[in-house]
Structures are given as structure tokens and as C-alpha cells.
py3Dmol code that shows the C-alpha trace and the ligand (Angstrom):
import py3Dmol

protein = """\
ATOM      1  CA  UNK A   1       6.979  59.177  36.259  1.00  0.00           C
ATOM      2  CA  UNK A   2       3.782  58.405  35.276  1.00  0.00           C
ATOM      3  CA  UNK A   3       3.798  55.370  32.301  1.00  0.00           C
ATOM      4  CA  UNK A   4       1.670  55.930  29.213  1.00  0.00           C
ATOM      5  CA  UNK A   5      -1.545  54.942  29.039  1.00  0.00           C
ATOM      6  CA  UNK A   6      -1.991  51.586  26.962  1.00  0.00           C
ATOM      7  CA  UNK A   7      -3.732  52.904  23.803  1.00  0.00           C
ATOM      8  CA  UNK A   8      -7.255  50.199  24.639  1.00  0.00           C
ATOM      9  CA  UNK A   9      -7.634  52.279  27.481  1.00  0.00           C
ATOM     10  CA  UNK A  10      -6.498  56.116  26.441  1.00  0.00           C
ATOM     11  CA  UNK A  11      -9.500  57.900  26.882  1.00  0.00           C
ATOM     12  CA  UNK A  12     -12.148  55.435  28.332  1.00  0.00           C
ATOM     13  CA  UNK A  13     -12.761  56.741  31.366  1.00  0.00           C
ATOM     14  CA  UNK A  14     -13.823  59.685  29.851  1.00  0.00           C
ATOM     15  CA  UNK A  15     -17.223  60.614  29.556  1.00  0.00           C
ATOM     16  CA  UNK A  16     -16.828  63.367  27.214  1.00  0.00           C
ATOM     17  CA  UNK A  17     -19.968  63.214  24.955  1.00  0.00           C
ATOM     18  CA  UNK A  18     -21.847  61.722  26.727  1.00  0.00           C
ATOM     19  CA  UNK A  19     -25.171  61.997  27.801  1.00  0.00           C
ATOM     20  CA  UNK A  20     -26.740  60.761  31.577  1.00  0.00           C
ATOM     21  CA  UNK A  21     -29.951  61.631  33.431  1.00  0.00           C
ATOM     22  CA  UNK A  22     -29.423  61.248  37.595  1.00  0.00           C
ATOM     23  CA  UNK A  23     -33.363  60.603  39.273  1.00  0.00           C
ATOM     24  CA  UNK A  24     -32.963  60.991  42.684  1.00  0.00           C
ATOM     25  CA  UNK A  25     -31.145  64.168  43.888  1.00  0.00           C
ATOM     26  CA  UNK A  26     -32.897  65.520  46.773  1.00  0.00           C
ATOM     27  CA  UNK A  27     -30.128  67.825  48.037  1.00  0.00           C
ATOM     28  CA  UNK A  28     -26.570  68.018  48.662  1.00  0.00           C
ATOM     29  CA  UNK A  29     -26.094  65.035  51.010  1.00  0.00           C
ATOM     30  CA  UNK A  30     -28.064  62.709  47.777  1.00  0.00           C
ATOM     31  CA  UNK A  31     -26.128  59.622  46.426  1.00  0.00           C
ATOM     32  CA  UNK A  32     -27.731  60.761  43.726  1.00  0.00           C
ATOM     33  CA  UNK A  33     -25.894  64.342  43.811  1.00  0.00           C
ATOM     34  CA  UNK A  34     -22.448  62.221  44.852  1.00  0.00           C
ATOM     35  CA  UNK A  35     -22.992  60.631  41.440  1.00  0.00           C
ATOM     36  CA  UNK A  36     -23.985  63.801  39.188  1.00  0.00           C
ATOM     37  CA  UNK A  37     -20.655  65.528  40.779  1.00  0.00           C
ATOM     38  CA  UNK A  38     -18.704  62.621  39.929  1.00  0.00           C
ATOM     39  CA  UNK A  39     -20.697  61.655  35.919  1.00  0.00           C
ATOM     40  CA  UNK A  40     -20.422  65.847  35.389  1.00  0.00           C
ATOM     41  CA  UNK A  41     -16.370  66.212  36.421  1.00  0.00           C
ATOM     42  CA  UNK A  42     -15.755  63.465  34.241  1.00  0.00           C
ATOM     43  CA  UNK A  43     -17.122  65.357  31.455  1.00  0.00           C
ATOM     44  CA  UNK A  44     -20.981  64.160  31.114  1.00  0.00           C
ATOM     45  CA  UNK A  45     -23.882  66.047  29.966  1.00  0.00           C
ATOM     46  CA  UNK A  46     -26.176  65.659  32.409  1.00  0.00           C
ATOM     47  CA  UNK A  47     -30.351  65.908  32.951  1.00  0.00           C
ATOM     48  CA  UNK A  48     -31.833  66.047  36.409  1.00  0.00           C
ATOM     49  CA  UNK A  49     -35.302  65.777  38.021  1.00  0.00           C
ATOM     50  CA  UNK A  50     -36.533  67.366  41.224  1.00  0.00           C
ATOM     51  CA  UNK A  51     -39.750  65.340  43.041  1.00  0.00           C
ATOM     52  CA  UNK A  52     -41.754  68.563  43.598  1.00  0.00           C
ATOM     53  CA  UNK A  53     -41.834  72.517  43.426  1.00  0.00           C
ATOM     54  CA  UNK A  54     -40.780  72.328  47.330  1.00  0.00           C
ATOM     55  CA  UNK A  55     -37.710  69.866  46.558  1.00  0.00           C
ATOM     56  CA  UNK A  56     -36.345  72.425  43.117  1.00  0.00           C
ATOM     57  CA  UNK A  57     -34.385  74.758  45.260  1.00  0.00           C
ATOM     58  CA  UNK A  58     -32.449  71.801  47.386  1.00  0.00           C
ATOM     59  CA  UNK A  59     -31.944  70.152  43.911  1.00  0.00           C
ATOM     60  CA  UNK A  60     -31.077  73.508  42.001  1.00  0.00           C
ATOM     61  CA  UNK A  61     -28.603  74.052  44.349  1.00  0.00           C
ATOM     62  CA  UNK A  62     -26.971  70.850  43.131  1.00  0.00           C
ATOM     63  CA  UNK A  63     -27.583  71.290  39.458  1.00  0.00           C
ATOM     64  CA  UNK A  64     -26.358  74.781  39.743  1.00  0.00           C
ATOM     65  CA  UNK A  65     -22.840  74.234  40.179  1.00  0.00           C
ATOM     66  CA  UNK A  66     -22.798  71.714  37.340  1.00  0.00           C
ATOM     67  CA  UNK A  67     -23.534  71.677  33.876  1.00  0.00           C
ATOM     68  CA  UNK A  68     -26.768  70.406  33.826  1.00  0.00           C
ATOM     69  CA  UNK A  69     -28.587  70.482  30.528  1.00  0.00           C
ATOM     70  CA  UNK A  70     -32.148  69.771  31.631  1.00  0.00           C
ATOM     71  CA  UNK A  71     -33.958  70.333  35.022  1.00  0.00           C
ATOM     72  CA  UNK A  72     -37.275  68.844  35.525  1.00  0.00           C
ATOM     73  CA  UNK A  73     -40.110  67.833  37.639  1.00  0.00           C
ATOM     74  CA  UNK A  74     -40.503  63.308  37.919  1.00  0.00           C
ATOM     75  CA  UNK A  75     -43.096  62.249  40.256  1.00  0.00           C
ATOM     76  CA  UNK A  76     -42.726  57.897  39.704  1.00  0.00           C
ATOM     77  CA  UNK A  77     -45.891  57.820  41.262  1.00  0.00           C
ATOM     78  CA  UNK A  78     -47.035  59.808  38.585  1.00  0.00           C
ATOM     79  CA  UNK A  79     -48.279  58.185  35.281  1.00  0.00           C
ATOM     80  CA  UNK A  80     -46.566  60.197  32.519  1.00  0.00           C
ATOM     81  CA  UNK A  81     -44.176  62.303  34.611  1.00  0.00           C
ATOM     82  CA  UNK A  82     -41.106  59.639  33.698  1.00  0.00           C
ATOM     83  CA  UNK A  83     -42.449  59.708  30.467  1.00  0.00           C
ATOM     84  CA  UNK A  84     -41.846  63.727  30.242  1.00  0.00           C
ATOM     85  CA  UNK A  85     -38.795  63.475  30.622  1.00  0.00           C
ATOM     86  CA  UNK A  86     -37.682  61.095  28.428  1.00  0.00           C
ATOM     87  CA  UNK A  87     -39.937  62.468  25.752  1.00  0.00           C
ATOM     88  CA  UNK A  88     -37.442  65.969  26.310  1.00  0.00           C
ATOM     89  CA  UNK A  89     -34.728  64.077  26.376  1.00  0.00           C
ATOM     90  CA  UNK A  90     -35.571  62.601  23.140  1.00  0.00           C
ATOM     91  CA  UNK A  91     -36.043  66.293  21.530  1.00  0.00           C
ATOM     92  CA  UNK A  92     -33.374  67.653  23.215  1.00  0.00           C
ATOM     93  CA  UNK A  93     -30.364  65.327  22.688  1.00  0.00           C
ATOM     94  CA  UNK A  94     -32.403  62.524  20.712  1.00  0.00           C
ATOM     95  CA  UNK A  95     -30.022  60.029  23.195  1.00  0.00           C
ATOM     96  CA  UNK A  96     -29.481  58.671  26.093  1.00  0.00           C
ATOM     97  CA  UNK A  97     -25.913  57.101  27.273  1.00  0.00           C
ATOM     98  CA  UNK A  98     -27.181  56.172  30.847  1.00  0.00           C
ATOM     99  CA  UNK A  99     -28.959  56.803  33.503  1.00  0.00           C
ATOM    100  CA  UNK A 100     -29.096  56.418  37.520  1.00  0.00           C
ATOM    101  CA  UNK A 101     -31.492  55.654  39.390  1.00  0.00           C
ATOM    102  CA  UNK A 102     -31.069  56.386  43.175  1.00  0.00           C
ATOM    103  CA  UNK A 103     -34.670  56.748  43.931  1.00  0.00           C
ATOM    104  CA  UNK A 104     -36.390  54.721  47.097  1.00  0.00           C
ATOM    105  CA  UNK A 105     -39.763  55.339  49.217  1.00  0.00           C
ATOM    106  CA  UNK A 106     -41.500  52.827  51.889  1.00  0.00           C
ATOM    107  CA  UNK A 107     -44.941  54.485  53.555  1.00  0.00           C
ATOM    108  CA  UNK A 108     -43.422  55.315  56.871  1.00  0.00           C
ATOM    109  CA  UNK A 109     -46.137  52.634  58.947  1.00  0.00           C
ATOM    110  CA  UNK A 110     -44.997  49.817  56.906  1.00  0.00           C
ATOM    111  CA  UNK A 111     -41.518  50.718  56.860  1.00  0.00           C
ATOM    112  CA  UNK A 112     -41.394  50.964  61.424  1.00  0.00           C
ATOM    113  CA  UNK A 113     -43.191  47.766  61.391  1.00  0.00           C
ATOM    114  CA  UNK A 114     -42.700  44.052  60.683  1.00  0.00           C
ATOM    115  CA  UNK A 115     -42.351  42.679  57.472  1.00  0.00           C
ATOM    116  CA  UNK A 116     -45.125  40.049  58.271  1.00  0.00           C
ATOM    117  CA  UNK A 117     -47.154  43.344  59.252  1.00  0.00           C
ATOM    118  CA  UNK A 118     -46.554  45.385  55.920  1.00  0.00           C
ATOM    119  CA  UNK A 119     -49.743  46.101  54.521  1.00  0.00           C
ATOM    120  CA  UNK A 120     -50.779  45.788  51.168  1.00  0.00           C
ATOM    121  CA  UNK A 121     -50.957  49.138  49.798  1.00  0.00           C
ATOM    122  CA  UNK A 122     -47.579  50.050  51.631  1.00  0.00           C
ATOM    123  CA  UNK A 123     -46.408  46.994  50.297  1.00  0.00           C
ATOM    124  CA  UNK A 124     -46.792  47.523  46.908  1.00  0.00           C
ATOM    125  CA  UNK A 125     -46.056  51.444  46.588  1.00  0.00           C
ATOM    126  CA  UNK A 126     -42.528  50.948  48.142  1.00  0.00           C
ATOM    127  CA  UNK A 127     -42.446  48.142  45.084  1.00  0.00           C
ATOM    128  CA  UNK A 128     -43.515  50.714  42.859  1.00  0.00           C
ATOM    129  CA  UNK A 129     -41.516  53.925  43.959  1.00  0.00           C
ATOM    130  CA  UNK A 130     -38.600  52.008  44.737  1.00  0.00           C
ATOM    131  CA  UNK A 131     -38.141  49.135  42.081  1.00  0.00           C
ATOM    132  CA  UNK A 132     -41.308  48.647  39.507  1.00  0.00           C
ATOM    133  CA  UNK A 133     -39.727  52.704  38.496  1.00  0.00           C
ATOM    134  CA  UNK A 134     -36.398  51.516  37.956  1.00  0.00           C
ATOM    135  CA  UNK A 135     -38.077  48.794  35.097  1.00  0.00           C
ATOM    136  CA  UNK A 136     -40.415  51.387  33.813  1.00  0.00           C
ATOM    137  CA  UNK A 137     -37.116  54.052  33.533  1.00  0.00           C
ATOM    138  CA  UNK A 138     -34.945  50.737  31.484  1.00  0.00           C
ATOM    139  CA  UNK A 139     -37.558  50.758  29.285  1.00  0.00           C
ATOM    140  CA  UNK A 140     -38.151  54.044  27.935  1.00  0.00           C
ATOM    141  CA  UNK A 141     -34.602  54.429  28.095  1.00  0.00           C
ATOM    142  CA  UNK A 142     -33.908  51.434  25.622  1.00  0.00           C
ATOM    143  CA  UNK A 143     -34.824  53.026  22.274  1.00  0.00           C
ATOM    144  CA  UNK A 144     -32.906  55.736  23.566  1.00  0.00           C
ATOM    145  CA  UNK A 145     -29.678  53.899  23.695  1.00  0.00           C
ATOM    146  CA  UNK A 146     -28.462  53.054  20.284  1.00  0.00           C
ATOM    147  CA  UNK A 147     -25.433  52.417  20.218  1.00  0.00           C
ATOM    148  CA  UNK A 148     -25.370  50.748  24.109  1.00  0.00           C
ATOM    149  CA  UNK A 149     -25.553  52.433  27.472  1.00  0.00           C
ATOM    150  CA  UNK A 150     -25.675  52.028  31.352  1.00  0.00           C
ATOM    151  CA  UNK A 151     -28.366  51.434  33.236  1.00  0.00           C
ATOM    152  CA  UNK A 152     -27.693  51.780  37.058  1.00  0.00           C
ATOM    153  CA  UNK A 153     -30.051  51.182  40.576  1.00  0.00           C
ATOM    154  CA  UNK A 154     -28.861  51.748  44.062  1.00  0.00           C
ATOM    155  CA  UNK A 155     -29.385  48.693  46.302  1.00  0.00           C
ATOM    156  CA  UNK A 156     -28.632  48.167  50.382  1.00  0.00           C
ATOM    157  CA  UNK A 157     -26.995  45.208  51.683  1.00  0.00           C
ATOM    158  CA  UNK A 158     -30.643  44.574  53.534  1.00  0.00           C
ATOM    159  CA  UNK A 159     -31.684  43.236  50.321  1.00  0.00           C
ATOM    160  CA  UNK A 160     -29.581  39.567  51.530  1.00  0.00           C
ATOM    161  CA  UNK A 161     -29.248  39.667  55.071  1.00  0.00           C
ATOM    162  CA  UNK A 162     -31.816  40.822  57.496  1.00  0.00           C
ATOM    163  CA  UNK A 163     -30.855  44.266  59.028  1.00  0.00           C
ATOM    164  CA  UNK A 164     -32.678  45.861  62.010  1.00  0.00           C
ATOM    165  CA  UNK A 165     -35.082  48.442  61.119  1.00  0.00           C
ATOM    166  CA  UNK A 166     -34.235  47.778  57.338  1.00  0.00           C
ATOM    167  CA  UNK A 167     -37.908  45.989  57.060  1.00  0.00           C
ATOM    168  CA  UNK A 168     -39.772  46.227  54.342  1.00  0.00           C
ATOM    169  CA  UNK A 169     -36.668  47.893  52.389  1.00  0.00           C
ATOM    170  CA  UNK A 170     -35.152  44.375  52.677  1.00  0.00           C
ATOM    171  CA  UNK A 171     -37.630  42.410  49.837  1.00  0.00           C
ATOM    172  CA  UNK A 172     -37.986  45.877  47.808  1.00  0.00           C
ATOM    173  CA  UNK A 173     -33.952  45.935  47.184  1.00  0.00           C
ATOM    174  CA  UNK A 174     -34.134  42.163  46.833  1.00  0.00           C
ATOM    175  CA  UNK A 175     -36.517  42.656  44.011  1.00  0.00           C
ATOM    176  CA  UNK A 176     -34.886  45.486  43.054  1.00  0.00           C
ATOM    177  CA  UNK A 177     -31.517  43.923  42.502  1.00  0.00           C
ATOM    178  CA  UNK A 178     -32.929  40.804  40.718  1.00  0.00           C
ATOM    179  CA  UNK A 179     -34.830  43.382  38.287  1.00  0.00           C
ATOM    180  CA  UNK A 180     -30.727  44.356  37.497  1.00  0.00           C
ATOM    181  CA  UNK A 181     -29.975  40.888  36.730  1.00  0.00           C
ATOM    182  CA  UNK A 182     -32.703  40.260  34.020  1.00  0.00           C
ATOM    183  CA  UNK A 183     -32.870  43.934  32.587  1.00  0.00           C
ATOM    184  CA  UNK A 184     -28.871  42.764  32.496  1.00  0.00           C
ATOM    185  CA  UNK A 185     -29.671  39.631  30.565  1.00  0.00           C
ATOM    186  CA  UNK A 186     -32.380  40.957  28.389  1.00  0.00           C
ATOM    187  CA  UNK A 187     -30.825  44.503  27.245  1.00  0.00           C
ATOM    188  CA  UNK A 188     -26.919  43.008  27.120  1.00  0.00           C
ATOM    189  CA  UNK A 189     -27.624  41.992  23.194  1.00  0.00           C
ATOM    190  CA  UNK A 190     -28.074  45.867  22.445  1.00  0.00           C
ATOM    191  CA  UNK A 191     -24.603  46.789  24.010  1.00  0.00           C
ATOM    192  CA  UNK A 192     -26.874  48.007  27.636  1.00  0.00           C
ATOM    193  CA  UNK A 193     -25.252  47.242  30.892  1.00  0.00           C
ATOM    194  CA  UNK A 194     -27.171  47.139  34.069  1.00  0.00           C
ATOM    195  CA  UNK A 195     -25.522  47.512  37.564  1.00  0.00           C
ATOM    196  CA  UNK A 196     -26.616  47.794  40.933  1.00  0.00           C
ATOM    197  CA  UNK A 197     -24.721  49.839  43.268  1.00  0.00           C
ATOM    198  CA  UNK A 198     -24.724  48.520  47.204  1.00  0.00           C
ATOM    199  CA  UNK A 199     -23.523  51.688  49.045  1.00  0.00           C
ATOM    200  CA  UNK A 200     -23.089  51.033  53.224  1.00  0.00           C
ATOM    201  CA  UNK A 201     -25.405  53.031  55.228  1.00  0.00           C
ATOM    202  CA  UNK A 202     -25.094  57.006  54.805  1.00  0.00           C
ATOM    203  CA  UNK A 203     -27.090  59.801  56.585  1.00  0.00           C
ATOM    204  CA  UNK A 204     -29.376  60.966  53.912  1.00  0.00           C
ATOM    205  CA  UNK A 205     -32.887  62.237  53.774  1.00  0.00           C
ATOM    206  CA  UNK A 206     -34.274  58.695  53.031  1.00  0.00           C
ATOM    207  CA  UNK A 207     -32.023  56.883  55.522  1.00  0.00           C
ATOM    208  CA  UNK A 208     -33.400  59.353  58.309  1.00  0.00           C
ATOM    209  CA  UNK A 209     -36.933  57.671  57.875  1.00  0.00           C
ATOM    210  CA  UNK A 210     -35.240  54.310  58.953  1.00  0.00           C
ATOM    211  CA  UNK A 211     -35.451  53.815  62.700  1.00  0.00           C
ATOM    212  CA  UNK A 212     -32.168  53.728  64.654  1.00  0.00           C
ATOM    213  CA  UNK A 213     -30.295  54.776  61.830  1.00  0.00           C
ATOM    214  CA  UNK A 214     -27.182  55.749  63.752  1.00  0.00           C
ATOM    215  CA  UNK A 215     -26.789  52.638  64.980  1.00  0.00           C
ATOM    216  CA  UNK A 216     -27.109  51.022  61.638  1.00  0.00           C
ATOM    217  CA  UNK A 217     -23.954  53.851  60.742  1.00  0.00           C
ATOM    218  CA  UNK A 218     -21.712  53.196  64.036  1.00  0.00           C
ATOM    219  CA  UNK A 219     -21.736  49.531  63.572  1.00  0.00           C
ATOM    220  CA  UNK A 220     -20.974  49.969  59.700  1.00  0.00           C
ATOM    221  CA  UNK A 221     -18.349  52.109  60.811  1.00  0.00           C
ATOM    222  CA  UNK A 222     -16.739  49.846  63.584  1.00  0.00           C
ATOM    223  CA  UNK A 223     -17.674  46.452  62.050  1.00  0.00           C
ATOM    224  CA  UNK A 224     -16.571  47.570  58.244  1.00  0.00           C
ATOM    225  CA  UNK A 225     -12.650  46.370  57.278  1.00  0.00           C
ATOM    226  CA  UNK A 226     -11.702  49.635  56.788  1.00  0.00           C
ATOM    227  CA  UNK A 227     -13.622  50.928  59.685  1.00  0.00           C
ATOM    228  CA  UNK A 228     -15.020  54.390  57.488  1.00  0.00           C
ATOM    229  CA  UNK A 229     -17.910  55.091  56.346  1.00  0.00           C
ATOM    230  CA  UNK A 230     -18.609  55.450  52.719  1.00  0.00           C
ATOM    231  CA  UNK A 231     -19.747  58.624  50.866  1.00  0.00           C
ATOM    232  CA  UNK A 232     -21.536  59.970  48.084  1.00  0.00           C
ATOM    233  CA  UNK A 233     -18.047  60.699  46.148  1.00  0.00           C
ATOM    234  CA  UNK A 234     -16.944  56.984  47.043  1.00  0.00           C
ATOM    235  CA  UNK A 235     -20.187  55.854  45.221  1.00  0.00           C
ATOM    236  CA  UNK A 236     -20.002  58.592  42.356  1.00  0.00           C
ATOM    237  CA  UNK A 237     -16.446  57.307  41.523  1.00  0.00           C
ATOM    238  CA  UNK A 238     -17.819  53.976  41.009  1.00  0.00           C
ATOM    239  CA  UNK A 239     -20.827  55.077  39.644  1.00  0.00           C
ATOM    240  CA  UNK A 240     -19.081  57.086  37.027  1.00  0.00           C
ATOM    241  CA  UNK A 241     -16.315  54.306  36.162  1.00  0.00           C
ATOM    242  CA  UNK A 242     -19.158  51.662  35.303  1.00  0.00           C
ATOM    243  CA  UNK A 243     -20.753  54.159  32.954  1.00  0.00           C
ATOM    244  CA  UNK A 244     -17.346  54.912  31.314  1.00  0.00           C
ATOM    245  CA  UNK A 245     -16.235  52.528  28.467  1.00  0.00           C
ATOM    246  CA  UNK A 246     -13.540  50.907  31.014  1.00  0.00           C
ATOM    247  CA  UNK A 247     -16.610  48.869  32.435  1.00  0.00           C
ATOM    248  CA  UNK A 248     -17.304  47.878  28.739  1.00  0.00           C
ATOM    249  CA  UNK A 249     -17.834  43.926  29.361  1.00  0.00           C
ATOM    250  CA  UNK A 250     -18.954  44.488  32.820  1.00  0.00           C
ATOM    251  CA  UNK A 251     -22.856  43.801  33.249  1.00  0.00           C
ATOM    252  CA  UNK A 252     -25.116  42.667  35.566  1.00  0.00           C
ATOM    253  CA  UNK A 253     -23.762  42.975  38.546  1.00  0.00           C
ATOM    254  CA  UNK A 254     -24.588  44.155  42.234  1.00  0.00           C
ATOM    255  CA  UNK A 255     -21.198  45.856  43.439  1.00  0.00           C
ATOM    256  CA  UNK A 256     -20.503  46.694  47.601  1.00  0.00           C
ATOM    257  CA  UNK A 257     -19.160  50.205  48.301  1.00  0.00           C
ATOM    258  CA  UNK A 258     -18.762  49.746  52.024  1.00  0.00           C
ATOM    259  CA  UNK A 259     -15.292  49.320  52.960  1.00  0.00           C
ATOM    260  CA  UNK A 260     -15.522  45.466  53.470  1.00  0.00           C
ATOM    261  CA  UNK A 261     -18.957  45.638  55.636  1.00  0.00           C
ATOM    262  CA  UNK A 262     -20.340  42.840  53.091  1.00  0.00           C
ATOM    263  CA  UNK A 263     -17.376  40.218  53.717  1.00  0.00           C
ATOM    264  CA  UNK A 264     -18.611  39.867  57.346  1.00  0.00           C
ATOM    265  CA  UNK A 265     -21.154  37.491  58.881  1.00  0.00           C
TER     266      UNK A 265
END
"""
ligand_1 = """\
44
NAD
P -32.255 60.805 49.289
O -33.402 61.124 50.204
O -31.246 61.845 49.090
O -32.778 60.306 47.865
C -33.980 59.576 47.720
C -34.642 60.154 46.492
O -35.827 59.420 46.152
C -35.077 61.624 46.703
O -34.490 62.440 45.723
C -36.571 61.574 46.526
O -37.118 62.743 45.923
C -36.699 60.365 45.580
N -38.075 59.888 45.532
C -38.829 59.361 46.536
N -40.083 59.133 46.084
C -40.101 59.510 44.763
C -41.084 59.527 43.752
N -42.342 59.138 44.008
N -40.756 59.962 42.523
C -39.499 60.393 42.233
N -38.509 60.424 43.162
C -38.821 59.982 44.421
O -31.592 59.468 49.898
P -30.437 58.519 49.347
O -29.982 57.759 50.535
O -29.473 59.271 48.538
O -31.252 57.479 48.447
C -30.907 57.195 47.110
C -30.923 55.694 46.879
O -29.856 55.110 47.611
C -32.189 54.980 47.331
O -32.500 53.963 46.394
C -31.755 54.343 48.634
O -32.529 53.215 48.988
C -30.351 53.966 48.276
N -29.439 53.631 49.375
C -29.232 54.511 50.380
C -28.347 54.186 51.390
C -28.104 55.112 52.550
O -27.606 54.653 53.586
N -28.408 56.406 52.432
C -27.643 52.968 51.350
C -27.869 52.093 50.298
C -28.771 52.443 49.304
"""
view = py3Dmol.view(width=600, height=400)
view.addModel(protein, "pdb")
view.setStyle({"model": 0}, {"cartoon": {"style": "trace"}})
view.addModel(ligand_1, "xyz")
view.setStyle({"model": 1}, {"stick": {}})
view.zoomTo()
view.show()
């Protein structure tokens, strides 16, 4: 028999009313579509963006099967397509309770090379796609979120320990994860929490561009605790539990979802 729920936690895991853009889906093997699955059968509203006219259909097919309030195009790399869709989210629900943002990009010659070899310009567009975006997305979400919210970013473990072939990933997620902790510190007075999530390796899209990539999943997988992978449900269920009220006084934090993986040397 299962015992009643104590009445400070009936219902907070619920996210009944309300409201979460996901930036990131590319298709059906996304984090980013693991999360929407998980935010949507939880009861979210959700809004979506697709990079480009060639990347809709792999993200409709996603969106589709959910209830997805708004579809549209974000290009980080262009200047005013984040701001498009917040400004329709603002005339559309006029709120925002969180958002995700699973979104990463190196230029593949810096990414195969050496950090000491990274160049500039790759340099600082990985930096831009992959963590400057995640600031720029925290703050047009802020007047947005009211009455609190969640902010989260997904991280690699690369970002603390050098991995092979991780590269230039490595400092981006380090930056990336230290943008958490002050967004954390700054937008905690208004009742926002800011997370990163630190998923082990998965084949994805984006992990495909990192050389030796199977490797980097067959040493997760026999070096891990639990010796299993994780997937894109295993982050959604987190994912969705630290935008849920349960995580209320939980903030700033970078949280493993690797079986174990982390605890090694
Ligand atoms: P994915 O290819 O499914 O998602 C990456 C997303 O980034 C895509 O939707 C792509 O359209 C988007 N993107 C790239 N450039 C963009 C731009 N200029 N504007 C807007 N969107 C852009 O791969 P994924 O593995 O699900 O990646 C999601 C996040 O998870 C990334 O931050 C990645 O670094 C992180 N991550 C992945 C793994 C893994 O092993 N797959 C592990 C830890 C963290």
C-alpha cells in the first residue's frame, strides 16, 4: 500500500501550469527531446525552436507527439532570433516558468585539434553558441519569470577533467558551468534557480562530431558504477524534477547523470 503523500509535497512534482521553452531539440535521439518528453508528461506547456528550415521536420517530429504550444526558428548565432522568441512568448503566455538549454557547437577544426591550437575565431564562437547563449537566454528570460523559475544548461564532465577528444568542449563547459553558478547567485533573490545538468556521454548528433566517440561511450559504460549508459529519459527525469517545486531550495548546482562515472579517478 502506497502511504499518503505528506501534504508539503502533494502536488509538487507536478508541472501542471506551467510554462517551459526546450532550445536544443535536433531530433529524436536530443537530450533536449529526452527533456521535452519528460517537462510535457509531467504536465508542462511547452515552446520549442528548430535551428533551421532543414532541422523543422526532425524537430516536428518531436514536437508533434507532444503538446507543444509554440514552434519556432532560434539561430544563437543570430542577433535577434533568441529575442523572437521570447518576444512570442511574452504575447503568447506573457510568462515564462523555465527554460533548458541543451544547445552546444565547436567549429569542427578547432574542436579535432589541441586546445593550445584552437584558433581564435573557433575559440570564441564555440563560447558564443555554446555558453555566452545560455547568459543571453537567463536574461531575457528574467522579466519573464515573476514569480521565480528554472533556468537549466547541459554540461559534460570534460568541463573538470581532461577527456580525450573532448578539446576545446572542455574550457567552453567549464565556462559554461561557472556562468550557472553566478546566474545562480545573482537571479536566486527573484525566486530563479539555475542548474547545470552533467549527462555521461550519449550518441547524439553533436557527440558524433567528437572524435572517437565510441570509445568515450564503452569506457563510460565499463568504467561507470552501474556499468549503463545514461539516456535522454534518465536526464529528462532529472531535468523535469529540478523544474518542479520539489527542487524549490535547490540552486546552483552542477548535478552528474552518469551512473557513478564522476566518482572515479
Ligand atoms: P544534439 O545534436 O541533439 O543537440 C545539440 C543542439 O544544439 C541541436 O539541436 C542544434 O541545433 C543546437 N545548436 C547548435 N548550434 C546552434 C545555434 N547556432 N543556434 C541554436 N541551436 C544550435 O546533441 P545533444 O548531445 O543532445 O546536445 C545537447 C547538449 O547536451 C549540448 O550542450 C551538449 O554539449 C550536451 N551534452 C551532450 C552529451 C552527449 O554525450 N551527447 C553529454 C553531456 C552534455
Amino acid at each position: 500500500m502506497r502511504a499518503p503523500l505528506a501534504p508539503a509535497l502533494a502536488g509538487k512534482f507536478d508541472l501542471s501550469g506551467k510554462h517551459g521553452l526546450v532550445l536544443g531539440i535536433a531530433n529524436e535521439q536530443s537530450i533536449a527531446a529526452g527533456c521535452a518528453r519528460a517537462f510535457a508528461c509531467l504536465g508542462a506547456t511547452l515552446a520549442a525552436t528548430y535551428l533551421n528550415e532543414k532541422a523543422k521536420p526532425y524537430v516536428a517530429a518531436v514536437t508533434d507527439a507532444l503538446p507543444c504550444d509554440i514552434l519556432l526558428p532560434c539561430d544563437v548565432r543570430e542577433s535577434g532570433s533568441l529575442e523572437s522568441v521570447f518576444a512570442e512568448i511574452t504575447r503568447r503566455w506573457g510568462k515564462l516558468d523555465f527554460f533548458l538549454h541543451a544547445i552546444a557547437f565547436a567549429p569542427r577544426e578547432d574542436l579535432h585539434g589541441r586546445v593550445v591550437d584552437s584558433s581564435a575565431a573557433g575559440f570564441a564562437s564555440a563560447m558564443d553558441i555554446s555558453c555566452h547563449s545560455f547568459l543571453r537566454a537567463a536574461k531575457l528570460a528574467e522579466p519573464l519569470m515573476q514569480n521565480g523559475g528554472t533556468m537549466l544548461a547541459v554540461t559534460f564532465y570534460g568541463s573538470e577533467r581532461v577527456v580525450a577528444h573532448y578539446n576545446l568542449m572542455g574550457p567552453v563547459k567549464a565556462a559554461l558551468e561557472s556562468s550557472v553558478r553566478y546566474a545562480a547567485a545573482e537571479l536566486g533573490p527573484k525566486g530563479i534557480r539555475v542548474h547545470a545538468i552533467s549527462p555521461g556521454p550519449i550518441k547524439t548528433r553533436a557527440a558524433s562530431g567528437i572524435e572517437r566517440f565510441d570509445e568515450l561511450l564503452a569506457r563510460a559504460a565499463a568504467d561507470a558504477p552501474e556499468h549503463q549508459l545514461a539516456t535522454i529519459e534518465d536526464v529528462g527525469g532529472l531535468a523535469a524534477f529540478l523544474v518542479s517545486d520539489a527542487a524549490r531550495m535547490i540552486t546552483g548546482t552542477v548535478i552528474p547523470v552518469d551512473g557513478g562515472q564522476h566518482l572515479l579517478a
